[in-house]
N, C-alpha and C positions, 0 to 999 in steps of 0.2 A: 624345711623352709626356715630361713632365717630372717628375724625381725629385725625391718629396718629402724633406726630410729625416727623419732618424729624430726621434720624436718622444719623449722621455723625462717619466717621468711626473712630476710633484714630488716632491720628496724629503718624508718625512716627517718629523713634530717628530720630535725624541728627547728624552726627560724620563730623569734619574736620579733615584733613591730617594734615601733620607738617606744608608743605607749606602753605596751606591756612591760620591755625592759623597764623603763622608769618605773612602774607599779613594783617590778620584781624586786626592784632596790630599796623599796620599802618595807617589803614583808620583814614582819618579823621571826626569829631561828624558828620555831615549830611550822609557822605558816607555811617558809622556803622548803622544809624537811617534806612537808605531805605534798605540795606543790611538783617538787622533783618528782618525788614518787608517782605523782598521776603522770608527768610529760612521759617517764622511762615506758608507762603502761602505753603512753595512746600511742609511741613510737614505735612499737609492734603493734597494736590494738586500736589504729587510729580508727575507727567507729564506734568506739565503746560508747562515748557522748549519745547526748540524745541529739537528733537530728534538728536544724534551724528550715522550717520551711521557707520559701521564697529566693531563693538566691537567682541573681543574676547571669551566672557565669554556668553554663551545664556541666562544664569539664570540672568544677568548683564543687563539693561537697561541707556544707558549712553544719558546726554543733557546736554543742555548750554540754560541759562535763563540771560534776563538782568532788572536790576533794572531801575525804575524810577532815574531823574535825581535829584545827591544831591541837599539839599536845599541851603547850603554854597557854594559847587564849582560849582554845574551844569554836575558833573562828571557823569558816570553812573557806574554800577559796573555788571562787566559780572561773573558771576557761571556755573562752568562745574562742573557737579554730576553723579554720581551714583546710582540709584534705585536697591536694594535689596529686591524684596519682599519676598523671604524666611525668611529674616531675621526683617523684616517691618525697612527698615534704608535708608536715603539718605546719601551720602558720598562724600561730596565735595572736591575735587580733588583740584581744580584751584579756586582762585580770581582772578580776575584782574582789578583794578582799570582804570579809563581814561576817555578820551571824548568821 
């Protein structure tokens, strides 16, 4: 019997709001670096977040994830998103940069 390899699933799109775009164009180089690094995680991994209770929409699965601490400021960088899986898309709402 031969071993298949693991099979991972596609990553899905990730789309940002206007807000977030504009926050993203603030970060500064370490902030954007760990930032990336979480979006490429949730885009295979989109539940790693902690989950947001209350959400309006059922087909809508809403969380908030935080980055590792920048290299330059030590900042971390929190992500509230949206999982769509009808439509395979994360949808980040919020950035918010800080300690």
């Amino acid at each position: 019997m031969t071993e298949q390899p693991e099979q991972r699933p596609a990553p899905l799109h990730v789309f940002l709001s206007d807000t977030a775009a504009q926050t993203l164009g603030r970060l500064r180089p370490g902030e954007l670096d760990v930032f990336e690094k979480l979006i490429e995680r949730l885009a295979v991994h989109p539940r790693l977040g902690i989950p947001v209770p209350g959400g309006t929409d059922p087909e809508v699965d809403d969380y908030t994830a935080r980055t590792d601490p920048a290299a330059d400021t030590g900042d971390r960088i929190s992500v509230v998103y949206r999982v769509h899986d009808s439509v395979r898309a994360v949808f980040v709402t919020w950035i918010i940069a800080g300690p």
